[in-house]
C-alpha positions as CSV (number, residue, x, y, z in Angstrom):
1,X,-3.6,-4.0,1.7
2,X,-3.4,-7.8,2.0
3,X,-2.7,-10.0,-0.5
4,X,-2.9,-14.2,-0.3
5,X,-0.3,-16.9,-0.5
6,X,-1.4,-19.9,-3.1
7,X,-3.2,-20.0,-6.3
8,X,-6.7,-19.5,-4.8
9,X,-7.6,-15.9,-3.6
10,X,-10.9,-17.0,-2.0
11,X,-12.8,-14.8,0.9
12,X,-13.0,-18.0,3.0
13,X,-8.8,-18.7,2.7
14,X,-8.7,-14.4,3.6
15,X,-10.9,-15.4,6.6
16,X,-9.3,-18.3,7.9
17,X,-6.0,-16.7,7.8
18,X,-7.6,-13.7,9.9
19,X,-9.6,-16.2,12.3
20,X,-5.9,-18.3,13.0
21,X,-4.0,-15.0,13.5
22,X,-1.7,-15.3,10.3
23,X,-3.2,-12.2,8.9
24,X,-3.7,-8.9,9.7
25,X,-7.1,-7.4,8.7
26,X,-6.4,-4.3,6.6
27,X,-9.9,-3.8,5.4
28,X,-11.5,-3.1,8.6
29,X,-9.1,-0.5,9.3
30,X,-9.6,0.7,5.7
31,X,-13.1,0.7,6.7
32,X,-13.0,3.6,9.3
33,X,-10.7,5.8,7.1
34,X,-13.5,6.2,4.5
35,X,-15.4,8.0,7.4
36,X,-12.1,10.3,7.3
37,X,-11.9,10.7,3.8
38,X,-12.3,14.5,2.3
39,X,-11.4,16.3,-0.9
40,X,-7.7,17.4,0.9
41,X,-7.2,14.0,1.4
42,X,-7.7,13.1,-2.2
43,X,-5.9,15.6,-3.7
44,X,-2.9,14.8,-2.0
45,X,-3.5,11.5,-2.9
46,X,-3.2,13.0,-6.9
47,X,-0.3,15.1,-6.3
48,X,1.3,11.9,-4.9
49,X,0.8,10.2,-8.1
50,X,1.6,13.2,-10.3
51,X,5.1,13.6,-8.8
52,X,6.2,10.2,-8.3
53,X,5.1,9.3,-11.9
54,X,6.7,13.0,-13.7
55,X,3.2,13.3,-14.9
56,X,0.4,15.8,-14.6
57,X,-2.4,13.6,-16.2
58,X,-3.1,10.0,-17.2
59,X,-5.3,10.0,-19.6
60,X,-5.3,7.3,-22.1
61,X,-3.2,5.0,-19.8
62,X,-4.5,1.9,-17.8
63,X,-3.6,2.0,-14.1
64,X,-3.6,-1.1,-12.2
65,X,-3.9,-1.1,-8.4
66,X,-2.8,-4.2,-6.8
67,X,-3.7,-4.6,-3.2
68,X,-5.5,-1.2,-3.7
69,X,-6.5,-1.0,0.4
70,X,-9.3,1.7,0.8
71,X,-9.0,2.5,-2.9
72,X,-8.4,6.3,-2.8
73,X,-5.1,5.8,-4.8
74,X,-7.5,4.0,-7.8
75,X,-9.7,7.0,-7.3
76,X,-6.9,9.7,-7.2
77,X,-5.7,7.4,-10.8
78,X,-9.1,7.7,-12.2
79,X,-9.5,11.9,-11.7
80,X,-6.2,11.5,-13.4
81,X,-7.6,10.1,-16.4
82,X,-6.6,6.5,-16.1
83,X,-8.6,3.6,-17.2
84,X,-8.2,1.7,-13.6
85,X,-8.1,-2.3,-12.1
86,X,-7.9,-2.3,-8.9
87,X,-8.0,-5.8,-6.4
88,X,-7.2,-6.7,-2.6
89,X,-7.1,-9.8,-1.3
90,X,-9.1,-8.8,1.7
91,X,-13.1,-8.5,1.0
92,X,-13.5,-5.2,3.2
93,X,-11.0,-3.4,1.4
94,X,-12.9,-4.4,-2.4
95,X,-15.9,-3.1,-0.6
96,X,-13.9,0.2,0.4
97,X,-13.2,0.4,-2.8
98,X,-16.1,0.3,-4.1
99,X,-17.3,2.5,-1.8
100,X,-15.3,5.1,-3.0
101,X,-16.7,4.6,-6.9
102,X,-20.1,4.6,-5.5
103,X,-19.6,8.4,-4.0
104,X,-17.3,9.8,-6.2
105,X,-17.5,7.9,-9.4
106,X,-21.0,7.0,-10.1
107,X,-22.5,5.0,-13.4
108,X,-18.2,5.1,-14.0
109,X,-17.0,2.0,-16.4
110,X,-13.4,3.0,-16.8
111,X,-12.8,1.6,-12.9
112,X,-12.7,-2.3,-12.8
113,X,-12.2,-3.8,-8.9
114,X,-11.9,-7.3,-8.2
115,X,-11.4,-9.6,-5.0
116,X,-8.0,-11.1,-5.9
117,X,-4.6,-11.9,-5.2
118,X,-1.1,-11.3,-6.7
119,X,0.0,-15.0,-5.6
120,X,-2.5,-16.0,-7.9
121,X,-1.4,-16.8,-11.3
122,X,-4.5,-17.8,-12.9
123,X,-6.3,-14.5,-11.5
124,X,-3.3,-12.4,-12.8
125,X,-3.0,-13.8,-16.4
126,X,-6.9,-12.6,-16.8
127,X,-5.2,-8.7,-15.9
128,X,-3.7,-7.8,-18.9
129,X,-0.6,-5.3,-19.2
130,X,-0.9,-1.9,-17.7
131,X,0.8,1.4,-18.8
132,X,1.5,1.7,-14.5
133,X,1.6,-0.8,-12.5
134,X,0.9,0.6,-8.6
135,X,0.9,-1.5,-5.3
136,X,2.1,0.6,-2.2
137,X,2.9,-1.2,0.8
138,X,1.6,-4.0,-0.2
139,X,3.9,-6.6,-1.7
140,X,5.7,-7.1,1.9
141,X,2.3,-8.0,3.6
142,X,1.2,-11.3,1.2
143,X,4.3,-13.7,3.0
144,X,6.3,-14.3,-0.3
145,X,7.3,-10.5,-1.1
146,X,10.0,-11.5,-3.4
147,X,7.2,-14.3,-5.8
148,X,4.6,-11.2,-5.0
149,X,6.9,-8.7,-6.8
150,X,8.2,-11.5,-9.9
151,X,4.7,-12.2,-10.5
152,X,3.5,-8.1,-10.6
153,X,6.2,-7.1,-13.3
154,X,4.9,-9.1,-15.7
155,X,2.1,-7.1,-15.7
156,X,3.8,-3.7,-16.9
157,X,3.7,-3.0,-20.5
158,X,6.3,-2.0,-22.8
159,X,7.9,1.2,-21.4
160,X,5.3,1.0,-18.6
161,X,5.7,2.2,-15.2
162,X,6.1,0.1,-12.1
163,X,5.5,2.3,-8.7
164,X,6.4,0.1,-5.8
165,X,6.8,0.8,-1.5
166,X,8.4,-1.8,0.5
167,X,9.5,-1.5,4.3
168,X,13.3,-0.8,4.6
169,X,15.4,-3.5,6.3
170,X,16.7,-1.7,9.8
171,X,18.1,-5.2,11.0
172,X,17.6,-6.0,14.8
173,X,14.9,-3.4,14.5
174,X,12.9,-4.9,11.6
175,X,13.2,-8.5,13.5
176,X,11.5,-7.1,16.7
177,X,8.8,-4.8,15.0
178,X,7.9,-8.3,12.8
179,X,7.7,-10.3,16.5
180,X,5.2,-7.0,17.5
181,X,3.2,-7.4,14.9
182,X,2.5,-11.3,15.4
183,X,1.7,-10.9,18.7
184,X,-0.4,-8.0,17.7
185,X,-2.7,-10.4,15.3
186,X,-2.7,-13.0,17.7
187,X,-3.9,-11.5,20.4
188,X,-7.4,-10.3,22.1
189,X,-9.0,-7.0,21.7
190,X,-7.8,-5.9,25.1
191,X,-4.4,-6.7,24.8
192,X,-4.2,-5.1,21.0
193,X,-5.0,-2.2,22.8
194,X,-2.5,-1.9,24.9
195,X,0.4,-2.7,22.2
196,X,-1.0,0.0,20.1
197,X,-1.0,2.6,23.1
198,X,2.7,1.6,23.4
199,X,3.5,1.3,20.0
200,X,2.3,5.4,20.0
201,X,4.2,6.5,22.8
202,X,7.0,4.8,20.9
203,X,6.9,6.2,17.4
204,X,5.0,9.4,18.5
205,X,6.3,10.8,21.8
206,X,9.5,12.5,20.0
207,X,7.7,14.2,18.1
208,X,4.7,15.2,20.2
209,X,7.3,16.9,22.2
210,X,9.6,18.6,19.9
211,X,6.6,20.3,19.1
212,X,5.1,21.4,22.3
213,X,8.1,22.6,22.9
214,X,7.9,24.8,19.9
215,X,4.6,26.2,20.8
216,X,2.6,23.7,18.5
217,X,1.2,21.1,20.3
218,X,0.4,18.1,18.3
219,X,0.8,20.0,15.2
220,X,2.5,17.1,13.0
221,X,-0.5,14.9,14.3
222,X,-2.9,16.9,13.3
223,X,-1.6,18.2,9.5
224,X,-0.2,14.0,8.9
225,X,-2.0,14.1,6.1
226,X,-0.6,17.2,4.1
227,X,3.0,17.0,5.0
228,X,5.3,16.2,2.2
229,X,4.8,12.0,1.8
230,X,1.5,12.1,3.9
231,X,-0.3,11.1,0.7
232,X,-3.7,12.2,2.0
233,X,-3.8,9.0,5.0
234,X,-4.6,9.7,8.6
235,X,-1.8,9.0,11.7
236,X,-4.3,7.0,13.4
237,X,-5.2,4.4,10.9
238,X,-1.6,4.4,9.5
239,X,-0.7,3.4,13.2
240,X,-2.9,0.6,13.5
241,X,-1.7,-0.8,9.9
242,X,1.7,-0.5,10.7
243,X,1.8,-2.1,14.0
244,X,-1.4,-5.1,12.2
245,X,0.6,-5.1,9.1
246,X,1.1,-9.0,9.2
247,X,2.6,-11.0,7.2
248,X,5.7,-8.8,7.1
249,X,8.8,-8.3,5.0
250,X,11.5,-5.8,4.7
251,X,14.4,-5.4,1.7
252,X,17.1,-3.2,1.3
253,X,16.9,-0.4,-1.4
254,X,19.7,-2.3,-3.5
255,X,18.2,-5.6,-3.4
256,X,15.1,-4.5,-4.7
257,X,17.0,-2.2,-7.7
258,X,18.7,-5.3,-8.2
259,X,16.0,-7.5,-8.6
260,X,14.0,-5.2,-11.0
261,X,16.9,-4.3,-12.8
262,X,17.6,-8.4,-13.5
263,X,14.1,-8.3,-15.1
264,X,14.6,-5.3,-17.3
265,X,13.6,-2.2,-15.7
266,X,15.3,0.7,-15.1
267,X,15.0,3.4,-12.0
268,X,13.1,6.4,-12.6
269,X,12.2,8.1,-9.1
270,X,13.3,6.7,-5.7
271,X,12.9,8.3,-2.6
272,X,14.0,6.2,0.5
273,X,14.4,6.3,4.3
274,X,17.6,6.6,4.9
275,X,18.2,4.4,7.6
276,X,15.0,4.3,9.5
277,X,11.7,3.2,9.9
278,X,8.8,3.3,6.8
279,X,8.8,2.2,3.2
280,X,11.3,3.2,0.4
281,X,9.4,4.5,-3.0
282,X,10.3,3.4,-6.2
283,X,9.0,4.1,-9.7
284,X,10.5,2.2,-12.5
285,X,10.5,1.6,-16.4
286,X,10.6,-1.0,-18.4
287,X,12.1,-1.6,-21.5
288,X,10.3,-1.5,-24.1
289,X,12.1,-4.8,-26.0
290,X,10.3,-6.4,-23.1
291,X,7.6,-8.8,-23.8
């Protein structure tokens, strides 16, 4: 879900920044989800839309995916009637996503995807205005969150919707996972091996426990995907992309009200974190005396 810093939004800038260790590389991870991906994992990637957005159907309504991953959110959109955009700035993600419209969407024209990216103004401006503007976990991972997230609400029509993750600040915490991270992308195949094993002893062993110890090993591992919020991914490759997921940003749930709020949009859902570790949801709505 990676989107480029600068005008340009060129594969050879998206490899560069990969080859120098400045950039995770979501796409290949994307890659081995599609061999995970199922009808259960798509419809709870629908109901994840259809309660976030108060809506049981999109129909009529043009859906725009920015930094659209494996593209199973675009496809979830597009069963919900949209008419969908989706780009990434990352090539294997656009192929993932068109992937996913080659089996489950085939001879479709109501699902546009493009190699793109959000820090590019000149790509954006060709866009258009969308009725729901969607990028989940994404705007944190481009390395100018805050330009990322001005330049995407221009994109939301009148009384459009604006449905937004970003990672929660935690402080101390979110300064040492960032540190993990680089190192992660900087470093050999063996040694990203060994941060990952750590990194799921870390976020994983609590809960591996707790429920061995009610009778159900490995049960939360196993159903990840259908708990409430699993929105149809898989622990394993949400792992690795949390622990790759560089660049890497964090904001408090009141700076980013604020922010949206300053450029006339209004909360409509939130559902955050608390205090811990993982993204905070928001849907907004803009006013529609916007231009």
């Amino acid at each position: 879900m990676s989107l480029r810093k600068g005008r340009r939004s060129s594969v050879s800038g998206w490899n560069e920044e990969v080859r120098e260790g400045r950039r995770f590389a979501f796409g290949e991870n994307w890659t081995l989800f599609l061999r995970l991906l199922n009808e259960q994992r798509i419809r709870g990637a629908e109901e994840s839309l259809k309660e976030m957005l108060s809506t049981e159907r999109l129909d009529g309504k043009a859906f725009l995916d920015a930094g659209s991953g494996s593209g199973l959110f675009s496809l979830a959109a597009r069963r919900l009637g949209a008419r969908v955009a989706s780009f990434d700035y990352d090539p294997a993600s656009v192929a993932c996503a068109m992937e996913i419209r080659r089996r489950y969407c085939t001879g479709e024209s109501q699902w546009r995807i493009d190699q793109g990216s959000v820090l590019d103004q000149e790509f954006l401006n060709r866009l258009g205005k969308f009725d729901v503007v969607y990028s989940w976990g994404v705007l944190h991972h481009t390395g100018a969150m805050w330009e990322a997230l001005d330049k995407l609400v221009d994109l939301v029509a009148p009384n459009g919707q604006l449905f937004i993750a970003i990672y929660n600040e935690q402080g101390w915490a979110s300064r040492l996972w960032k540190g993990v991270k680089r190192a992660y992308v900087r470093s050999p195949d063996p040694l990203k091996r060994l941060i990952l094993i750590a990194a799921l002893v870390r976020l994983w062993a609590p809960t591996v426990v707790r429920d061995t110890l009610r009778g159900k090993p490995l049960r939360s591992w196993r159903t990840y995907a259908s708990r409430p919020g699993g929105r149809g991914m898989d622990a394993w490759r949400d792992l690795v992309d949390w622990v790759g997921g560089y660049p890497f940003e964090v904001a408090t749930v009141e700076t980013v009200v604020a922010f949206c709020k300053k450029r006339g949009f209004e909360v409509q859902r939130l559902n955050t974190c608390g205090d811990g570790l993982g993204c905070n949801e928001f849907v907004f709505v803009r006013s529609g005396a916007a231009d």
